[in-house]
N, C-alpha and C positions, 0 to 999 in steps of 0.2 A: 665553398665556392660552387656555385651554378654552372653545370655543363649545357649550353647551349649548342643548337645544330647549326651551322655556318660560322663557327667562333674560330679562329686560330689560337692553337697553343702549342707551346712548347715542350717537350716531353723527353720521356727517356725508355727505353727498349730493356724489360726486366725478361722475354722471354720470346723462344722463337720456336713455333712449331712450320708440319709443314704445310697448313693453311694459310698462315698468317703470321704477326708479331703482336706479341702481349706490351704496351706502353702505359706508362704511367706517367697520369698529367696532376698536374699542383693539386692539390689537397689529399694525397694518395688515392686517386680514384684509379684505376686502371679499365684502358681501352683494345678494343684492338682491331689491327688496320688489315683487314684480309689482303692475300696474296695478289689478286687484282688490283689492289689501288695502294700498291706500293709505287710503280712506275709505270711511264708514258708505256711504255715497251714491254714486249709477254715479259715476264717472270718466271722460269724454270725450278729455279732453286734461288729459295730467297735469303739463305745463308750468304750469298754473293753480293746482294744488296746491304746487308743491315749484319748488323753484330750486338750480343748482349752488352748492354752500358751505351749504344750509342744515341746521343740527343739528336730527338727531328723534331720536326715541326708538320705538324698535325690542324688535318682539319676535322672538327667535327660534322660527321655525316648524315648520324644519324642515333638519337637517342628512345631504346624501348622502355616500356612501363615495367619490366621487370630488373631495369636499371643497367642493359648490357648498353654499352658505347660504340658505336664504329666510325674509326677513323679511318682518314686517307690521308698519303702522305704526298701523292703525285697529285691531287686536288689544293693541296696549300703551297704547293710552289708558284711563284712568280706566271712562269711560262705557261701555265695549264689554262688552254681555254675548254668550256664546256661546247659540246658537241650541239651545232644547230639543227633543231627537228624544222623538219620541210614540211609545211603545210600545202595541201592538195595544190591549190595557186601556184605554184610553186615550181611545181613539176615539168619539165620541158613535155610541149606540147605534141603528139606523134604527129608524124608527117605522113602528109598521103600514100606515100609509097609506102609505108609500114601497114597500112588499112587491110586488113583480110576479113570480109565477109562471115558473117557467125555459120558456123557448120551446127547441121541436127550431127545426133548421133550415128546415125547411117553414113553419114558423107566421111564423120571422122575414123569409122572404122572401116570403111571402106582404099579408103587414104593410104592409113595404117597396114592393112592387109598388099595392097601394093607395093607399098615400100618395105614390107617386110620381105616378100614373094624375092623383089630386085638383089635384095641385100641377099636370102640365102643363093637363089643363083649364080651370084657373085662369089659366094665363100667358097660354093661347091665347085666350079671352072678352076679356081686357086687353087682350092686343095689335092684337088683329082689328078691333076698335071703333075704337081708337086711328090706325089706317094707311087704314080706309075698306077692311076684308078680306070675305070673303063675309058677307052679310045684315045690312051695318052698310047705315044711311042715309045717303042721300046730299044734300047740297044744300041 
């Protein structure tokens, strides 16, 4: 039997590591369905999903020249849509008020240097009061 990519098959779980699960589909070929595309949802520990002996239903994802198979199991269910790629068009268009004029590099470190300056004067007012540092009150 011919393993084709986009085929559904029927299968059975001979082994679980903790990448993946080892499945064997009809003619003894065995596959196996990495840890990401067991389910919709992360997978931490995929012992909690799958058990040695259990039959799933597999899709074929992916067949290499040196005869390795990758399945997925959260691709052959029912529910699983594939993710829409957003072509440029596509993309909500920025609105005027988002518009900021291109900075040279002067302007941007200039900016930079400012708003750094702000922020440590700010730490330092904070912390100085805080520790009893120069011109806080004491007592």
């Amino acid at each position: 039997m011919s393993i084709e990519v986009g085929s559904k098959l029927q299968g059975k779980v001979t082994g679980i590591t903790n990448f993946g699960a080892f499945v064997e589909l009809p003619g003894n070929i065995t596959g196996l369905v990495h840890i990401s595309e067991v389910a919709d949802n992360y997978v931490k520990d995929i012992n909690e999903h799958l058990k040695v002996g259990d039959e799933v239903q597999v899709k074929v994802i992916n067949v290499e020249k040196d005869g390795k198979i990758g399945l997925s199991i959260k691709k052959a269910s029912e529910t699983y849509r594939e993710p829409q790629q957003r072509s440029n068009q596509q993309r909500p268009k920025k609105q005027r008020d988002d518009f900021r004029p291109k900075e040279n590099f002067e302007q941007k470190m200039a900016r930079f240097l400012k708003d750094s300056e702000d922020r440590l004067a700010s730490l330092k007012r904070n912390t100085e009061s805080k520790r009893g540092g120069r011109g806080a009150r004491r007592g």
